[in-house]
Structure formats: structure tokens, C-alpha cells
C-alpha positions as CSV (number, residue, x, y, z in Angstrom):
1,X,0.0,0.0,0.0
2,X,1.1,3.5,-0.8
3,X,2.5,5.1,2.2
4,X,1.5,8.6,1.7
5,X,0.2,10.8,4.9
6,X,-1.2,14.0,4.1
7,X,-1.4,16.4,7.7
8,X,-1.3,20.1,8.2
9,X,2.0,20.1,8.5
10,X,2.4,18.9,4.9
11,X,3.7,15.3,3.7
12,X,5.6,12.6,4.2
13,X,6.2,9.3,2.3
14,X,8.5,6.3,1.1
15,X,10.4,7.2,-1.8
16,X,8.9,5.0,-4.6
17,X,6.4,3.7,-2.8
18,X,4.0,6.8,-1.9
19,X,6.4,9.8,-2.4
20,X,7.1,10.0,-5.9
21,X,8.5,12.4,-8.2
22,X,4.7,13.6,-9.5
23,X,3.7,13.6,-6.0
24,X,6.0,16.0,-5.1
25,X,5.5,18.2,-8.4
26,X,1.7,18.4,-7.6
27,X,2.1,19.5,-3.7
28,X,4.5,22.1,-4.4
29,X,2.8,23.4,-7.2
30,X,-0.8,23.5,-5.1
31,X,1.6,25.2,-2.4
32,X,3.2,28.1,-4.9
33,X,-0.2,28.6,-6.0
34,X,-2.2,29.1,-3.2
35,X,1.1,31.6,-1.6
36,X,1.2,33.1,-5.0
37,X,4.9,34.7,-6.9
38,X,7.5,35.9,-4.2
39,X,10.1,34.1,-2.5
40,X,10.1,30.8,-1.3
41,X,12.7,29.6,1.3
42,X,14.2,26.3,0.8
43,X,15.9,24.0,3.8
44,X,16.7,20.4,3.9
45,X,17.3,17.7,7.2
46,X,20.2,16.2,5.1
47,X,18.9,12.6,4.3
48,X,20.0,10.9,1.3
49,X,17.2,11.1,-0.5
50,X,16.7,15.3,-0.1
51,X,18.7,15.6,-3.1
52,X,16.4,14.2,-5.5
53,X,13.1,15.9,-3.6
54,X,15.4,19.2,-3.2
55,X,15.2,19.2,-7.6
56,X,12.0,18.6,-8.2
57,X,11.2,21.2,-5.5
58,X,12.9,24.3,-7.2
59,X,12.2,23.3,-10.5
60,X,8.7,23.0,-9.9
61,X,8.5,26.7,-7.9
62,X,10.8,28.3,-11.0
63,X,8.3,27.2,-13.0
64,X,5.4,28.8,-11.0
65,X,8.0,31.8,-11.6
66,X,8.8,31.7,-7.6
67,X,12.2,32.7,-6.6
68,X,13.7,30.0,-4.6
69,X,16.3,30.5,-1.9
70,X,18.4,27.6,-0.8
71,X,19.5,27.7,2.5
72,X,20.4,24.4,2.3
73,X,20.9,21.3,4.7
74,X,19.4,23.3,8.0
75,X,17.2,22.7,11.0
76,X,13.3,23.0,10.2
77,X,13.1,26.0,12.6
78,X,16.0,27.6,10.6
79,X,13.7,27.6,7.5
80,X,10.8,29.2,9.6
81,X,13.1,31.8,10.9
82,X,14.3,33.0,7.4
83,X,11.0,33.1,5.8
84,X,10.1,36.0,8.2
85,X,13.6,37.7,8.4
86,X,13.5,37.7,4.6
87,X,10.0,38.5,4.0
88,X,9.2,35.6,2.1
89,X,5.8,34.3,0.7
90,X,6.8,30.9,2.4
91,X,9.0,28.2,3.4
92,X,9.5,24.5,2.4
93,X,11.6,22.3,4.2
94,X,12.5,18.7,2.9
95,X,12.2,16.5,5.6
96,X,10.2,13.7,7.2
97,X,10.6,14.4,11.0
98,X,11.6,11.4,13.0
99,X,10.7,9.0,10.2
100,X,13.6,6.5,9.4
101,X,15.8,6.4,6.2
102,X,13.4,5.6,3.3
103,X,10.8,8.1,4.4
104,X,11.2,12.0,3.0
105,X,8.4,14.8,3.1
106,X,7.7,18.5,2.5
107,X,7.0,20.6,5.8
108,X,4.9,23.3,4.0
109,X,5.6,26.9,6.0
110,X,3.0,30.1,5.8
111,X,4.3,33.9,5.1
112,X,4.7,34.1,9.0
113,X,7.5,31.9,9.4
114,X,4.9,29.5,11.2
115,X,3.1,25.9,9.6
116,X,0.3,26.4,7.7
117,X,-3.0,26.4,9.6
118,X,-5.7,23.9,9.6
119,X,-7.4,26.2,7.4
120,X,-4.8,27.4,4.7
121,X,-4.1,23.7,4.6
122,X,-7.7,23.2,3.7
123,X,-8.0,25.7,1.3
124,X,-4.5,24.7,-0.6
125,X,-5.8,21.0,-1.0
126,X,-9.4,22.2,-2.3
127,X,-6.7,23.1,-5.5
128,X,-4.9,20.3,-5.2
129,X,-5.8,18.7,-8.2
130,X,-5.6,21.3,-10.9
131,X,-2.1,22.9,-9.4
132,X,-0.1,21.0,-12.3
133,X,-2.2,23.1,-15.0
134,X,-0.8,26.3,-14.4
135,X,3.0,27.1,-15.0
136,X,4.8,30.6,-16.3
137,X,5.9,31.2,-19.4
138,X,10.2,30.9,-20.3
139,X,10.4,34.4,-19.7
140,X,8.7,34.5,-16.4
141,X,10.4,32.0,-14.5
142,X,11.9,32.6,-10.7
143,X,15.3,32.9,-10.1
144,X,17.5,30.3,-7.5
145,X,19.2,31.8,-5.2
146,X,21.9,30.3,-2.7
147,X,22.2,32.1,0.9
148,X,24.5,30.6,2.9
149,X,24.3,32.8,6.2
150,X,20.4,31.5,7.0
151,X,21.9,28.9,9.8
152,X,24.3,31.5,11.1
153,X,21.5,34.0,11.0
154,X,18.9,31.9,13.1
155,X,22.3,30.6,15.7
156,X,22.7,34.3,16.4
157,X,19.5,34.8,17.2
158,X,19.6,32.5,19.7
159,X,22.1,33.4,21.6
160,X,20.7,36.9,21.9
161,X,17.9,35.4,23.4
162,X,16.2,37.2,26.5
163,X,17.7,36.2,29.9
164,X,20.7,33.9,28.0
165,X,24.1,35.5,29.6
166,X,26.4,33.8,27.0
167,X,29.8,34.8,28.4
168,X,28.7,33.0,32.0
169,X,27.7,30.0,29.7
170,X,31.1,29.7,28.5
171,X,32.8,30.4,31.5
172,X,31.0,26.8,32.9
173,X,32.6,25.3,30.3
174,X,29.8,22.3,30.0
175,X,30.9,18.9,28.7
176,X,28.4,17.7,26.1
177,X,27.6,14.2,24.7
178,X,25.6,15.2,21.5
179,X,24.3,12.8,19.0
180,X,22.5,14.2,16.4
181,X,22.0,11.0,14.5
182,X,23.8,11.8,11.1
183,X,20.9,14.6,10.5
184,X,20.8,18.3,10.1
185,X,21.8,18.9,13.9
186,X,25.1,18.2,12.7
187,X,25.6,21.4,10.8
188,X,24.2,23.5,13.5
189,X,24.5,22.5,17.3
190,X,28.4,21.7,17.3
191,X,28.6,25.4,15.9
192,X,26.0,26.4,18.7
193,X,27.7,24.6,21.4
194,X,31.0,25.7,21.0
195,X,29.8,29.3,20.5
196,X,28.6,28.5,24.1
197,X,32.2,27.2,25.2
198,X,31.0,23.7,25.6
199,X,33.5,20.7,25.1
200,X,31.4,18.7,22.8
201,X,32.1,15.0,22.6
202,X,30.3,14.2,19.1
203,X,28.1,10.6,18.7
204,X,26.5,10.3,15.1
205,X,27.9,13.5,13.7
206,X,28.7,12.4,10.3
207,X,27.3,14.7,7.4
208,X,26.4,11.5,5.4
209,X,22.6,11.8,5.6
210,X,22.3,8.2,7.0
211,X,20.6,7.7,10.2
212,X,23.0,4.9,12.1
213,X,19.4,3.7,14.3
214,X,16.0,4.7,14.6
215,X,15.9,8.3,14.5
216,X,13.1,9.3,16.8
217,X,14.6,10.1,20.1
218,X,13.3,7.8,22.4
219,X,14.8,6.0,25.2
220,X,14.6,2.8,23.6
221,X,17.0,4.2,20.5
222,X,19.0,5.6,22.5
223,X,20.7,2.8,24.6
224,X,24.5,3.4,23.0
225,X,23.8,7.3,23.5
226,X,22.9,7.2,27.0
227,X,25.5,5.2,28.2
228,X,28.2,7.1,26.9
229,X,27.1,10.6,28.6
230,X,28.5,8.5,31.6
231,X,31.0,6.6,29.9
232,X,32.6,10.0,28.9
233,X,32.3,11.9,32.3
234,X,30.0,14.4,30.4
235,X,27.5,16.9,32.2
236,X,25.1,17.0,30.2
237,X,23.5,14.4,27.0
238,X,22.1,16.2,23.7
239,X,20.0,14.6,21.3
240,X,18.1,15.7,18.6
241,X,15.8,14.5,15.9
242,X,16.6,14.8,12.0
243,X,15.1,18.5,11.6
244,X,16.1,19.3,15.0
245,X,12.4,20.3,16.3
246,X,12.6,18.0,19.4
247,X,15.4,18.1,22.4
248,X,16.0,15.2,24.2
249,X,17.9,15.3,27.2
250,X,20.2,12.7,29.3
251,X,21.8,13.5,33.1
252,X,25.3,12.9,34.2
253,X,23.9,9.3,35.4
254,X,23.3,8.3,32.2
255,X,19.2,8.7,32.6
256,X,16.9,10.3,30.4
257,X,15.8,13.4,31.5
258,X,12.6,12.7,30.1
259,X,10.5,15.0,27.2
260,X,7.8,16.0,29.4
261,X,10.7,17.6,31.8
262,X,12.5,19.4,28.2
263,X,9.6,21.5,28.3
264,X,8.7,22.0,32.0
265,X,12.2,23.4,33.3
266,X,12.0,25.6,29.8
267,X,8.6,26.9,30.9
268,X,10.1,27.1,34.9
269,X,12.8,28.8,33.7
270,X,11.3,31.4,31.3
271,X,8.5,32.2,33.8
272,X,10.7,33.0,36.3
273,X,11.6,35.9,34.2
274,X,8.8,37.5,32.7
275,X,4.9,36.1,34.0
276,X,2.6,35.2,31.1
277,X,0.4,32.7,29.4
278,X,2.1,29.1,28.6
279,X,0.8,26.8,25.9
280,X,1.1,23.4,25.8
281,X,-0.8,20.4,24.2
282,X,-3.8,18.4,26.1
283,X,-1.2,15.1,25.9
284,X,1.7,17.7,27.6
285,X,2.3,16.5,31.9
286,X,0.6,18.2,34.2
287,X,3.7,19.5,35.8
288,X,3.5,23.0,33.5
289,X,0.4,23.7,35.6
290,X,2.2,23.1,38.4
291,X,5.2,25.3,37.6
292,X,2.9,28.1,36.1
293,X,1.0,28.0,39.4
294,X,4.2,28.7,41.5
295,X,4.5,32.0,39.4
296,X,0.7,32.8,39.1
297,X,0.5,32.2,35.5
298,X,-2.2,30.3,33.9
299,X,-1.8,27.2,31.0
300,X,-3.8,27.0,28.0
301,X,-4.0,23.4,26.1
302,X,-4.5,23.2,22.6
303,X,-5.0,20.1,20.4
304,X,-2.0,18.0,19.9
305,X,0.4,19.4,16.9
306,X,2.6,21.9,16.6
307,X,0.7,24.0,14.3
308,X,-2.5,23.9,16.9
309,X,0.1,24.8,19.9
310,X,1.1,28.0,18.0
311,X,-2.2,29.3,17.2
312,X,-3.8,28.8,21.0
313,X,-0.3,31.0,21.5
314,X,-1.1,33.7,19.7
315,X,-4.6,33.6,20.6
316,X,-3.9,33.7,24.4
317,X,-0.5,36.0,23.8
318,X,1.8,33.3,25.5
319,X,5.5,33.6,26.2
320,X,6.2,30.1,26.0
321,X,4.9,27.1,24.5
322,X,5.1,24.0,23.4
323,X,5.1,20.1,23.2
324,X,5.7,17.2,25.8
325,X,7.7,15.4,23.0
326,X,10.7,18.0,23.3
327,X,9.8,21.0,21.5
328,X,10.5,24.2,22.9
329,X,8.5,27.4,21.7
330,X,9.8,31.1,22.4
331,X,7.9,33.4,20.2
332,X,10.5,36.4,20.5
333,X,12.9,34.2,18.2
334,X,11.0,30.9,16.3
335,X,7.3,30.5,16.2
336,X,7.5,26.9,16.3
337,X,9.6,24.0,18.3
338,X,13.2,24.5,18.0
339,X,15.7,22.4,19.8
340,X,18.5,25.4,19.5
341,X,16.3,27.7,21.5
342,X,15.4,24.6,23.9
343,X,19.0,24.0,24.2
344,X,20.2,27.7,25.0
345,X,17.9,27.8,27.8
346,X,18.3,24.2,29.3
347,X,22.4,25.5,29.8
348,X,21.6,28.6,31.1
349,X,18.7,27.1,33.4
350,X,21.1,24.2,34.6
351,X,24.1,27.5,35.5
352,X,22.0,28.9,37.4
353,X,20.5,26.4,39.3
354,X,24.1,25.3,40.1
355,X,23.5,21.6,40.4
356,X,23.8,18.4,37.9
357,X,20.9,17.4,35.3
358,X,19.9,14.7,37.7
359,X,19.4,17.1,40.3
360,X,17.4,19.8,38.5
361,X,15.4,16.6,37.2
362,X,14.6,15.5,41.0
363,X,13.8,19.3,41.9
364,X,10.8,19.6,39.2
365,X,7.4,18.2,39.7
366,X,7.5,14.0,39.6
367,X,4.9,12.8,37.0
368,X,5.0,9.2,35.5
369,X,3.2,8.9,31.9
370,X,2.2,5.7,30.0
371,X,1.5,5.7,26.8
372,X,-0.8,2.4,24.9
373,X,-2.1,1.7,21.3
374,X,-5.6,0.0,21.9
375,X,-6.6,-2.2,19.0
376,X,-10.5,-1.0,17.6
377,X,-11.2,-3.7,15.4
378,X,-14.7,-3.0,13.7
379,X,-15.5,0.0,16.7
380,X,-16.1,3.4,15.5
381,X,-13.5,5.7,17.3
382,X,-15.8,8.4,17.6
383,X,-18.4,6.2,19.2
384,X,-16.1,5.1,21.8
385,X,-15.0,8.9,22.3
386,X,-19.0,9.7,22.8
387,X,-19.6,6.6,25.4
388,X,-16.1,7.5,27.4
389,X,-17.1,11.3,27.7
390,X,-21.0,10.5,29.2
391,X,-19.5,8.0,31.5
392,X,-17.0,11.0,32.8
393,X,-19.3,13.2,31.9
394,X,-19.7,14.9,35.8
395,X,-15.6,15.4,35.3
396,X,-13.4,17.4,34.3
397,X,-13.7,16.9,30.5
398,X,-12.0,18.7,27.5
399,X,-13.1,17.1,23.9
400,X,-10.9,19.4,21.5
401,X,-9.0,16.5,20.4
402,X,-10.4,13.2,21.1
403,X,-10.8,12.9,24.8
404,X,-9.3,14.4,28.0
405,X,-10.6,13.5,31.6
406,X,-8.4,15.4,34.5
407,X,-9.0,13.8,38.1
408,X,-7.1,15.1,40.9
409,X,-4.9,12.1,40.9
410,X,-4.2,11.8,37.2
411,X,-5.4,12.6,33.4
412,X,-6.0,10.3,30.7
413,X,-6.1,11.3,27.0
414,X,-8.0,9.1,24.4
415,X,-7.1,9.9,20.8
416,X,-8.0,8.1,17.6
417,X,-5.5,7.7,15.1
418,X,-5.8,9.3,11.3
419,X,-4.1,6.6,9.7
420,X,-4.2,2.9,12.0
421,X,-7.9,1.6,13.7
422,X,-7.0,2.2,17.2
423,X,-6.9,4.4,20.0
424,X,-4.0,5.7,21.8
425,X,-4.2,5.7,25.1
426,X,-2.0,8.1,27.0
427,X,-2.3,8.2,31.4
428,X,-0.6,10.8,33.4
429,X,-0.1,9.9,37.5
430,X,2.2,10.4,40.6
431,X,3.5,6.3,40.1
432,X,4.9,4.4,37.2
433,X,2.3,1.7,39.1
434,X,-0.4,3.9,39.2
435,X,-0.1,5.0,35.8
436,X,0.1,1.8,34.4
437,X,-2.5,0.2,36.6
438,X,-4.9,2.9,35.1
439,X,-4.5,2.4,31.3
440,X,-4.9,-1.1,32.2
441,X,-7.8,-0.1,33.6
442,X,-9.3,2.4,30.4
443,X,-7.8,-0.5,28.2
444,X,-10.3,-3.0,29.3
445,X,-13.3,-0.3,29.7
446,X,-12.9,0.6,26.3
447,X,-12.9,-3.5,24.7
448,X,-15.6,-4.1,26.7
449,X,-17.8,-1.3,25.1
């Protein structure tokens, strides 16, 4: 079967088996349209196949008469920053997230250096089939332009940050283990980490575009990575994913930090500051309301994705934001996750609070989440949705995407999945036990519907 997935953020396929050559011709031609002539900026995560996708993309914009500008292999949140310091029209960057070698996509960008919304998504696909009709004339086409500075650009940036004293950074001198598994990390955070003074002990830093495991950054990819923050006396593990969205953290003791605590010190840290709103997703820890509370500051949950986090931001003016997988979201530098910005602020957070990772870790609110996939069959998701929320009905309920219940002892989240028939489970409590004991417990309420 064709592996395709279409999503607000863009797409993402197999190359030859879903993300062909004419695919990629019609997206980008539906996406120059609907953005109209101007520039485009143009970014890649560095996999082997981004050269062939990177081809197709700027012939197909020249031909729509768009001027492309390459910035080349780069972070996603690079690409977002450029498109609004150079006023583009929009921003495409080749990459497929966390997927694992074979897999490539196109992260489609609006005029505001943020992903497209729900609803220019929408109105983009409504086109989607005609897009290939229209294309400019020989003396019309767009130019391609190479900029080399965009990564430099976006790394300066972030070190003028708000509340980031770089020359006391330095002066720590940090030793980092950072494995940015063969992706486009490797051409950004060894600059951004020794611009910080950091001894940085490099683990899958090769610019060969080939991911050496599975790239998402979870614990269980991550054995070889997290032993060796110990093995080489380091103070701090760094590890990001492909397009360097998502920071994953490991103490001196070789233990994952955990995701959910990536973005609660950021949010601790950054209220402690300047007081304001915080964003986060409704599958995001509880310990961000708990943090917020500390500084009387309120939390606002949006559905899960990045695109949804941003617009609750702006709607609710937040300071920070962002997702329980690792992403980081400051506003004043990239509307959207960035792992640079997360890592800035996780050094200066960890000088200041003058301890080791494992001891920042035990000093922030202790949450235990499990996470199951719960096999539908012939249910209807949205049928099991209905029947969950009137049996909770008389609690604290939140249906903006799927199903959220908050109890004063935990929260579960019930989502349905857009490509698979089953539900995913996710239960937040004070135990690993308890936490596990209850999605047990939701796992058998829902087969027994």
C-alpha cells in the first residue's frame, strides 16, 4: 500500500512507494499557487534522498515563476526563521521528522514563518488537483538563489535570546555528549555549542545523511547514546531528531531526563523571568500547571500538533509554549519548536540552578506517563469517544481533540488515530504503578464497550 500521509503540516512518504516524483511536483505546485509569486525559502534535514526531492522542488517553484532561496541542509526551525527575516511568501523544508531512512516529506511553511494552519491547509488541497495546469511562461520564471548565512542567521539569534548570559555560559565550560544522528543537527549544534564554550564530545555526527538507528529520540533508540554521557564523564546528553524540532535530554547518570521535563524546566525557567500565558498540548504533563502556578500564570491546552500549539499562542499571547515530545516554543525568536532555542535555555537554566541534570530533574514536579495503542477492530472511534465522555461526563472533560478527563490524581487522554484503527491511550499519575494500573484499567473499559 502506498504510504503517503497528508497532515497540516504537509507530507511525508516512502520514496517509490507513496512519495514520488509527481507527487511532489503536484504538492508544491498546489503550495506556490495558493502563496502566490515571491520568494520561497528552501531547507533540507540532510537525508540521502533530499537531493532528489530538493530538484524537483525548485524546478517546480521556477516554474510557477517563484524565486527559490536555498538555505540548504538546516534545521526546520531555521527555514521558519528566514521566511520572516527575509519576508518571504513561504517556506518549504525537505524533511520527514523522526521518520527512518526511506521516508522523506515536505513541511509546507505560511508567510509568518509558522506551519500552515488547519485552514490554509484546507484551502491549498481544495486546489490540489488542478495545481499542475498552471505554470509561467520561459520568460517569467523565478530565479535560485543560494544564501549561505540562513543557519548563522537563526544561531545568532539565539544566543541573543532574552535572559541567556552567554559569556557566563562559556565560562561553565559544560561537557556535552551530542548525538545528532547523522541529520541536520550536525551542521548546526556543534557550531552552537561551541559558541557557548561547551567541550562537545560528538556521537553520530557524520554529514552522510544516513541515520546509524531509529531516529526518533526515544529511550529505547537511544541505549548506546545514553551510556556514553557516563562513559565520557560528560555533564550533560544532547540529542536531537533529523530536523532538529525535538530536544532530548540525558543527566550525568546516564538517565533520560525525560520530554515531558525538556519542556517544563524551559517553561520554569522562562516564567521565572517575565509572568505570562504558557501553551502546551492536552497530551503535555501536568507538571506545566504546576510550575505556572508557583508564578501565578495560567496554561492553555491546545490540540495536539505543533501548528495547533502556536495558534492557541497567539490567541492567548503566550510567552512560551510548546510540546511534551521536546519541543520548545519562544515566540520572541522561532514560532514553532526548536531544539537550538530549547537547548540555549536548558544550559543557562542548569548554570543557574548550580546543580547536575539529575538534580534539576529531582527538583521539578515527579509525573509518570504511559502511553498504549488500543486495537479498535470494527469499533467506531468516535463512538467510543461519545460513550467515554457520558461515562465521565460529571468530570473534568476537555473534547478538543479526542478525549481528555483530569482527576485530581491523574489525566488520561484518548485519541483516535488518522491513519491505523485504534486508539491511543495516553495516562498521566504520581506512580509508574499507578499510571500503568490505570491504562490497564481504560484499556479493558474501552474492549468491553
Amino acid at each position: 500500500m502506498p504510504t503517503l500521509m497528508v497532515s497540516v503540516s504537509g507530507i511525508r512518504g516512502i520514496i517509490g512507494n507513496g512519495l514520488e516524483p509527481q507527487t511532489i511536483v503536484k504538492y508544491t505546485s498546489a503550495y506556490a499557487d495558493f502563496y502566490g509569486k515571491g520568494k520561497i525559502i528552501l531547507g533540507s534535514d540532510g537525508r540521502i534522498s533530499s537531493e532528489m526531492v530538493r530538484n524537483i522542488v525548485i524546478g517546480t517553484l521556477l516554474a510557477k515563476g517563484n524565486d527559490v532561496i536555498d538555505i540548504g541542509i538546516c534545521p526546520t526551525p531555521t527555514v521558519l526563521f528566514n521566511v520572516k527575516k527575509l519576508k518571504a511568501v513561504g517556506g518549504i523544508q525537505i524533511s520527514a521528522s523522526h521518520n527512518p531512512n526511506e521516508w522523506n516529506g515536505l513541511k509546507l511553511i505560511n508567510s509568518r514563518g509558522e506551519f500552515m494552519t488547519n485552514d490554509e491547509n484546507a484551502a491549498m488541497l481544495k486546489h490540489i488537483d488542478s495545481a499542475n495546469n498552471k505554470f509561467v511562461e520561459w520568460n517569467k520564471l523565478g530565479r535560485l538563489i543560494n544564501y549561505t548565512n540562513g543557519l548563522d542567521d537563526h544561531i545568532d539569534a539565539v544566543l541573543k535570546m532574552d535572559y541567556i548570559n552567554v559569556a557566563k555560559i562559556r565560562r561553565r565550560k559544560f561537557k556535552a555528549l551530542l548525538d545528532c544522528v547523522n541529520g541536520a543537527g550536525v551542521y548546526a549544534m556543534p557550531k552552537l555549542l561551541k559558541k557557548l564554550g561547551c567541550e562537545v564530545i560528538e556521537m553520530n555526527c557524520e554529514k552522510s545523511g544516513v541515520f546509524p538507528r531509529l531516529p526518533e529520540p526515544i529511550p529505547e533508540n537511544l541505549t548506546a547514546t545514553i551510556r556514553a554521557v557516563k562513559k565520557y564523564n560528560a555533564d550533560i546528553g544532547i540529542v536531537v531528531d533529523p530536523d532538529v524540532d525535538r530536544l532530548v535530554l540525558i543527566t550525568e547518570n546516564s538517565e533520560p531526563f525525560g520530554e515531558e521535563n525538556t519542556i517544563t524546566q524551559a517553561i520554569k525557567f522562562y516564567l521565572s523571568k517575565k509572568k505570562g500565558n504558557v501553551v502546551v498540548n492536552l497530551s503535555t504533563t501536568r507538571a506545566v500547571e504546576d510550575i505556572a502556578k508557583q508564578y501565578s500564570c495560567f496554561v492553555f491546552r491546545s490540540p495536539v500538533g505543533e501548528a495547533n500549539v502556536v495558534k492557541k499562542m497567539k490567541e492567548v499571547k503566550a510567552v512560551i509554549g510548546g510540546e511534551g515530545s521536546g519541543g520548545v516554543i519562544v515566540p520572541k525568536v522561532v514560532f514553532g519548536r526548536d531544539a537550538l532555542v530549547g537547548t540555549v535555555i536548558m544550559l543557562q537554566h542548569l548554570l543557574e540552578f548550580g546543580g547536575k541534570m539529575s538534580e534539576l530533574k529531582k527538583s521539578l514536579p515527579q509525573y509518570f506517563i504511559t502511553k498504549i495503542k488500543i486495537e479498535l477492530g470494527f469499533m467506531n472511534p468516535d463512538e467510543v469517544i461519545d460513550s467515554l465522555a457520558e461515562k465521565y461526563k460529571l468530570e473534568q472533560i476537555n473534547l478538543k481533540d479526542g478525549l481528555r478527563i483530569d482527576f485530581s490524581d491523574h489525566w488520561v487522554h484518548f485519541r483516535k488515530s488518522n491513519t491505523e484503527p485504534i486508539m491511543r491511550c495516553i495516562v498521566e499519575a504520581k506512580t509508574k504503578k499507578d499510571a500503568e494500573s490505570l491504562a490497564e484499567k481504560y484499556f479493558a473499559e474501552i474492549v468491553n464497550l
